[in-house]
matplotlib code that plots the C-alpha trace (Angstrom):
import matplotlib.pyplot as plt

x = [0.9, 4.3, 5.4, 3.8, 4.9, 8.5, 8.0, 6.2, 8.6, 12.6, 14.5, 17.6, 20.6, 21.2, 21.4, 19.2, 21.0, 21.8, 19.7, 22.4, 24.1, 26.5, 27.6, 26.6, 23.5, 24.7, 26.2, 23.0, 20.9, 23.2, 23.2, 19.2, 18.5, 20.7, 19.4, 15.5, 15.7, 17.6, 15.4, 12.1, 13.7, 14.4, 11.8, 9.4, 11.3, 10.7, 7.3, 6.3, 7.8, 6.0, 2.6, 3.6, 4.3, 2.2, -0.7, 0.6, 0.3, -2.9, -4.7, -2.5, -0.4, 3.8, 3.5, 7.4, 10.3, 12.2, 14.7, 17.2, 16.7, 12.9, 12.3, 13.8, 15.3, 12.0, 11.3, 14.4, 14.2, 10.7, 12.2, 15.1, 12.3, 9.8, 13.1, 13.9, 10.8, 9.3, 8.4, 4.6, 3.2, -0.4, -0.2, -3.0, -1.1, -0.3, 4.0, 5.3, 2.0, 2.4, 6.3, 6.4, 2.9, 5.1, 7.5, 4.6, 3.3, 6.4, 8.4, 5.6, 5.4, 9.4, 9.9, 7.1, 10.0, 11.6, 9.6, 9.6, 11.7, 13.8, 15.4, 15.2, 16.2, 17.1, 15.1, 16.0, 14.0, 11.7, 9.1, 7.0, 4.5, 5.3, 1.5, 0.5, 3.6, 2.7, -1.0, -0.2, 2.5, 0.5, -2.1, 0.4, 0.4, -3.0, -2.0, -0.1, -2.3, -4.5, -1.8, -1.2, -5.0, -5.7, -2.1, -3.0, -5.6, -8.1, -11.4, -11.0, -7.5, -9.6, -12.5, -9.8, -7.9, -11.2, -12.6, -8.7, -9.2, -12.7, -11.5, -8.9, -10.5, -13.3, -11.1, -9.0, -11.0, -11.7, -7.9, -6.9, -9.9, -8.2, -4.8, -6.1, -7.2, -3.4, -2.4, -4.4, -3.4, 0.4, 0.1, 2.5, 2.5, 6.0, 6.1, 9.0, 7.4, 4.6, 6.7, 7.9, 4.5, 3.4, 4.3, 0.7, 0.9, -1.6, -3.2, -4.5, -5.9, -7.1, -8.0, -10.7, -9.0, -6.3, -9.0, -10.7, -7.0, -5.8, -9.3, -9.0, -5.2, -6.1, -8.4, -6.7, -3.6, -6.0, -5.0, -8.0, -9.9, -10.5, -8.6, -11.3, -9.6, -7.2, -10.0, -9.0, -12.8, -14.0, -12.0, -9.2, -6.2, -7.1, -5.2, -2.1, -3.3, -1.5, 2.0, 4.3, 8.1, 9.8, 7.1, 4.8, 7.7, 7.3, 3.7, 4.1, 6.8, 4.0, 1.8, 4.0, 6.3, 2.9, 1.8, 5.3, 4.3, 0.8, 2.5, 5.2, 3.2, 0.5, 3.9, 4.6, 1.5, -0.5, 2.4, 5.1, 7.4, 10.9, 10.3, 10.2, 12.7, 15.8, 16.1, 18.0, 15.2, 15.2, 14.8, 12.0, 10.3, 11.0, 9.4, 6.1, 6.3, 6.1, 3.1, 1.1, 1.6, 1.1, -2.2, -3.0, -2.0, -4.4, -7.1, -6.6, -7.2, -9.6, -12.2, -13.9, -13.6, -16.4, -18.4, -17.6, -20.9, -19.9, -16.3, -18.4, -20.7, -18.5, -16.3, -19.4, -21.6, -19.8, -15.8, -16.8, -19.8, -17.2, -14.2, -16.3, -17.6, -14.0, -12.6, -15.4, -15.1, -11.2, -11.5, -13.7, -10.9, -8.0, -9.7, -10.6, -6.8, -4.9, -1.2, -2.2, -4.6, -4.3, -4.3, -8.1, -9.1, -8.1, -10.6, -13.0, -12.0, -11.9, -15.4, -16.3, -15.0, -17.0, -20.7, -20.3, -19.4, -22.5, -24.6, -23.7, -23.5, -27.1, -28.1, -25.2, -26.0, -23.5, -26.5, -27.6, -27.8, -25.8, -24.8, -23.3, -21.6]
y = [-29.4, -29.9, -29.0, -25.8, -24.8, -25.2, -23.4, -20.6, -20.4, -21.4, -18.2, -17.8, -18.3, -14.3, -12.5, -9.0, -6.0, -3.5, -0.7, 1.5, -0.3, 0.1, 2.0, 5.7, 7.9, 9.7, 6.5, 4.4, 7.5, 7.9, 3.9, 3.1, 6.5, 5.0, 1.9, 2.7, 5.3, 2.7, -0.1, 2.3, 3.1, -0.4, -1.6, 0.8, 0.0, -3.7, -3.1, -1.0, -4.3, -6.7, -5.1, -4.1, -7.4, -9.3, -7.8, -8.7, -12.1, -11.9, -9.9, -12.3, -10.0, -9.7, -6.2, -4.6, -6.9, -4.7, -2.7, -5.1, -9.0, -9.7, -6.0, -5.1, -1.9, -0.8, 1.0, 3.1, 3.8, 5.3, 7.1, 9.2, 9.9, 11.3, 13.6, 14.5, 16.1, 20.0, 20.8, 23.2, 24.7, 26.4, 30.2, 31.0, 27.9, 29.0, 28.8, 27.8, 25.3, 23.6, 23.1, 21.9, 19.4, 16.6, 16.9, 17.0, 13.9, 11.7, 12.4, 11.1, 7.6, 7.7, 8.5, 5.4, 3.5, 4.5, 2.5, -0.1, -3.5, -5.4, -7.9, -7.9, -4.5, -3.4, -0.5, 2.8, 4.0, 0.9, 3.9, 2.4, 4.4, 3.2, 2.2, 5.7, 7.1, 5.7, 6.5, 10.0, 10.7, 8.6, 11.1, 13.8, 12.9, 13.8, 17.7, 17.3, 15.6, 18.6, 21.3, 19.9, 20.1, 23.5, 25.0, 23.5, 26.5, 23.5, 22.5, 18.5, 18.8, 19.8, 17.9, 14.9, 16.2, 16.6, 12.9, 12.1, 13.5, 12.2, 8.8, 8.7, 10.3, 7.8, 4.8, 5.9, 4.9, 1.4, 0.5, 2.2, -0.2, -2.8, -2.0, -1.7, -5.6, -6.3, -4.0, -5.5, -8.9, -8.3, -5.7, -3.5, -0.3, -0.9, -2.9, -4.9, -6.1, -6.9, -9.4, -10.7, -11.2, -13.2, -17.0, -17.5, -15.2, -12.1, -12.9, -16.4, -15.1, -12.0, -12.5, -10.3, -7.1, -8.2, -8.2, -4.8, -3.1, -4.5, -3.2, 0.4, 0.3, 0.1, 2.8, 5.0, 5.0, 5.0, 1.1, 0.0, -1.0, 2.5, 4.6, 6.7, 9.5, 9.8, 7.8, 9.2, 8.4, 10.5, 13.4, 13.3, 11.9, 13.6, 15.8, 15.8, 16.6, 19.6, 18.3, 16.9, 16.3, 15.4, 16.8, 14.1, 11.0, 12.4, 11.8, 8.4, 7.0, 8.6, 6.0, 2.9, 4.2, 3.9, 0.4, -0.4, 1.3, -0.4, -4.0, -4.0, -2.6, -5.7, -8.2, -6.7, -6.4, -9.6, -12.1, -12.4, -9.7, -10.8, -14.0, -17.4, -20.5, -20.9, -18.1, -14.7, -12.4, -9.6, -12.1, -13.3, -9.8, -8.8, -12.3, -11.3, -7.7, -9.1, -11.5, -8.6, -6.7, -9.0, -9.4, -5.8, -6.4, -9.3, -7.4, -4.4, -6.9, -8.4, -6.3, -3.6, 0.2, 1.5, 5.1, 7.5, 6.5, 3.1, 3.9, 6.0, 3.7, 0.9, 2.5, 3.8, 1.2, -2.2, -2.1, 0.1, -1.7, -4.6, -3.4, -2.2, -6.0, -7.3, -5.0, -6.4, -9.8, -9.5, -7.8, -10.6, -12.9, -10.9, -11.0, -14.8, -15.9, -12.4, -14.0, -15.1, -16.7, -20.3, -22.1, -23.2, -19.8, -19.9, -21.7, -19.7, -16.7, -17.9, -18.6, -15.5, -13.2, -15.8, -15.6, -11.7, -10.8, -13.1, -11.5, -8.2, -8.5, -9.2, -5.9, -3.7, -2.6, -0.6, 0.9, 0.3, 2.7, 5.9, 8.4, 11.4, 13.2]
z = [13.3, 14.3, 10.7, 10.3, 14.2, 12.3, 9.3, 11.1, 13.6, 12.5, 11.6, 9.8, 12.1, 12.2, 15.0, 15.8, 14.4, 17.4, 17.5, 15.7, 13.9, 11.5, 14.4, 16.1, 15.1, 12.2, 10.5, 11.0, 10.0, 6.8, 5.7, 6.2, 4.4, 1.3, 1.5, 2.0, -1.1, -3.4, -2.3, -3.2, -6.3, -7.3, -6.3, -8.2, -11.5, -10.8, -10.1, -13.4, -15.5, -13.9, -13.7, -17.6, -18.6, -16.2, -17.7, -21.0, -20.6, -18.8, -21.5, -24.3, -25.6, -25.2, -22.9, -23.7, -24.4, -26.8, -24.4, -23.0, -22.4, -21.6, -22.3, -18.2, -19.6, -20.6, -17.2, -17.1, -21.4, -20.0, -17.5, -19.7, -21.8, -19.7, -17.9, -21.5, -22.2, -21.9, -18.8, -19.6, -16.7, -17.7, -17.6, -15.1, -12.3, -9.2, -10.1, -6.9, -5.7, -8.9, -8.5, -5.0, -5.0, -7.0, -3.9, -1.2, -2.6, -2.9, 0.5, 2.5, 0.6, 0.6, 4.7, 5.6, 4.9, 8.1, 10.4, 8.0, 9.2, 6.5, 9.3, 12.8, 14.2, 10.1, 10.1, 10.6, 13.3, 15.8, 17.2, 19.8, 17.6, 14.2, 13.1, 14.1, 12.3, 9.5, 9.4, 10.0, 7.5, 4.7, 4.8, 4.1, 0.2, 0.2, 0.2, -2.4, -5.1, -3.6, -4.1, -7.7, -8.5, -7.2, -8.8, -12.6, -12.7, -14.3, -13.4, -14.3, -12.2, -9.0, -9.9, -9.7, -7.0, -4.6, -5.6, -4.5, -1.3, -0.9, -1.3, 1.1, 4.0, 3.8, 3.5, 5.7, 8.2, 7.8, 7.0, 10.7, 12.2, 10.4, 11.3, 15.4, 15.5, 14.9, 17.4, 19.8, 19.0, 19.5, 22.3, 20.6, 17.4, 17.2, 13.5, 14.6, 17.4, 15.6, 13.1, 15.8, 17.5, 14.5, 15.5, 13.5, 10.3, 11.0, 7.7, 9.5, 12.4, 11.0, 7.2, 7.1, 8.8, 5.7, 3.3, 4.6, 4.7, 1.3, -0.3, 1.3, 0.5, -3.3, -3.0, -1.3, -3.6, -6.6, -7.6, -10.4, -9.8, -7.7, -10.0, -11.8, -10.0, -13.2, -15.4, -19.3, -19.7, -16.8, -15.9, -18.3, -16.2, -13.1, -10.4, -12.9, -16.2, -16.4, -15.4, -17.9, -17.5, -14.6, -12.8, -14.3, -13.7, -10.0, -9.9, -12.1, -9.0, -6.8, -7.5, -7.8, -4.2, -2.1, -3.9, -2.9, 0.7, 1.2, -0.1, 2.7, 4.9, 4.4, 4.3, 7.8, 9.5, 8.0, 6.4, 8.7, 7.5, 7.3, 9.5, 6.9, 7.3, 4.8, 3.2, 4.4, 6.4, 3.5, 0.6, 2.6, 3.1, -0.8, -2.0, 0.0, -0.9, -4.9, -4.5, -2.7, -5.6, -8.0, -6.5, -7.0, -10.5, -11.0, -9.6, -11.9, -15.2, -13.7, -12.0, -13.7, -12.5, -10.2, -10.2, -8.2, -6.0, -6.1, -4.6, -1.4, -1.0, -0.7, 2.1, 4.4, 3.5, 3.2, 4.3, 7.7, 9.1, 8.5, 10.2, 13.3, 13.5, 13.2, 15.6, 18.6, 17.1, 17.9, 20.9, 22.3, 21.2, 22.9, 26.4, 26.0, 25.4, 26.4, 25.9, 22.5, 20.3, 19.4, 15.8, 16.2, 15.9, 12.1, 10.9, 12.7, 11.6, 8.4, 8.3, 9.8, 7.6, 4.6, 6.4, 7.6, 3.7, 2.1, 4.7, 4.5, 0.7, 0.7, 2.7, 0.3, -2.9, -5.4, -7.1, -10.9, -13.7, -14.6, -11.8, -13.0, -9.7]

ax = plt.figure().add_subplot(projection="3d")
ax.plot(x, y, z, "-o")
ax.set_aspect("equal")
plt.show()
């Protein structure tokens, strides 16, 4: 026990960043702005290679290692040649929707960032509100995948569109039921208090609220295996069928910005964030980032795609009965030990999360057969 009290709790000798550091408002505001959209950016391109040639190996094949060593050029080859393409808008599209819905949909998954904390302090702004900040402005993408599906002009582009919006408003709510067990288990919304909270990793004492959120992450940012949204064997490719271009690229870093998004947001809430011993607090938070998204990857070749009745079903039958039994089961927790919750609890939760999903499972069926909806 005494080992594991160590690893969870040494830090690397660094001291807390002041709260505007590198100095003054405009200074601070200017650096983590730089840093949060070169990070994303990175990031992104990193993630598109691994999930490219992760899969490759997982389905036995090479995946792309032509452009550059190990093929790690391939990501920005595919970006000059999507930019270098024509940009086609339909005829009937409503101009200006169409133009600005690529731009609605990325600035949200760009600006959760801000609440986001590389290192202690490291983030451009600690709101004492920064769950509900970031609940709030992740539904803003929403609009645009709507605006982009409505300003095509095209009946499969707002068929995807409004199966888009479907999805996230009903797994919206059992991710924010997940997210409120953490908040009540480090007293705070504030995420860098909520690292720094975690002397027991989140994901320990609350592995199903990880589960629920990591399940209605994926569907909500269309991950497989909840992606029939842009299914070519449903609806075509969805609410941007009729983009090409840049306008298209902007849709395709879309997607990978809020995998990036749900993966720190899990790594913060659930792992620990930046808190590990050894290593420097951001390689810490990067490593943890990677494996959650490499988990999303190994889901995707492993799990088939669901209806679209499946994908309801799932959120209003199975993940919220779950996250309302969570939320009391933690509640009943926090009033037992109210300054915090002690390392024998993570077995039992453990072990809760196992017998509530066998038993529910037994009550929950997907349904058989083909559903056309």
């Amino acid at each position: 026990m005494a080992i594991i009290d160590f690893v969870i709790n040494s830090r690397v000798p660094m001291q807390a960043l002041p709260p505007d550091w590198p100095g003054g408002f405009w200074w601070h505001w200017l650096f983590f702005t730089v840093v949060i959209i070169g990070f994303v950016l990175t990031m992104v391109m990193g993630f598109i290679y691994i999930e490219r040639r992760g899969m490759g190996y997982m389905q036995s094949r090479l995946g792309p290692n032509r452009t550059g060593p190990f093929g790690l050029l391939q990501p920005v080859a595919d970006a000059l040649k999507v930019l270098l393409k024509e940009n086609i808008v339909p005829t009937t599209a409503d101009k200006l929707v169409h133009w600005l819905a690529p731009i609605v949909a990325f600035a949200p998954a760009l600006m959760i960032f801000a609440v986001i904390p590389f290192q202690d302090k490291a983030l451009l702004a600690d709101l004492n509100i920064g769950i509900l900040y970031i609940v709030a402005i992740s539904s803003v993408s929403t609009v645009g995948v709507f605006m982009a599906g409505w300003g095509s002009s095209s009946k499969y582009s707002l068929l995807g569109a409004m199966r888009n919006v479907a999805a996230v408003v009903s797994y919206e709510i059992p991710l924010v039921l997940a997210v409120v067990g953490v908040v009540m288990i480090a007293g705070s919304m504030s995420l860098n208090q909520i690292v720094l909270a975690q002397n027991i990793p989140f994901i320990l004492l609350q592995p199903l609220g990880c589960l629920l959120f990591f399940v209605a992450g994926c569907a909500e940012i269309n991950r497989s295996p909840f992606d029939l949204m842009e299914a070519d064997s449903e609806i075509v490719a969805g609410f941007h069928t009729e983009y090409s271009g840049m306008k298209f690229a902007m849709f395709y870093l879309v997607e990978y910005a809020e995998a990036l998004a749900i993966s720190a947001i899990i790594t913060t809430l659930f792992l620990g964030g930046w808190r590990g011993p050894l290593l420097p607090p951001i390689l810490w938070f990067v490593l943890k980032v990677v494996i959650v998204f490499f988990v999303m990857v190994w889901t995707r070749t492993t799990l088939p795609r669901v209806r679209i009745d499946q994908l309801m079903a799932l959120a209003w039958k199975f993940l919220l009965p779950l996250a309302l039994i969570n939320l009391v089961i933690t509640a009943i927790q926090v009033l037992i030990w109210p300054t915090a919750l002690p390392w024998i609890l993570v077995p039992v939760n453990f072990a809760i999360m196992v017998v509530l999903i066998l038993i529910w499972s037994k009550f929950f069926k997907l349904g058989l057969g083909r559903i056309e909806v």
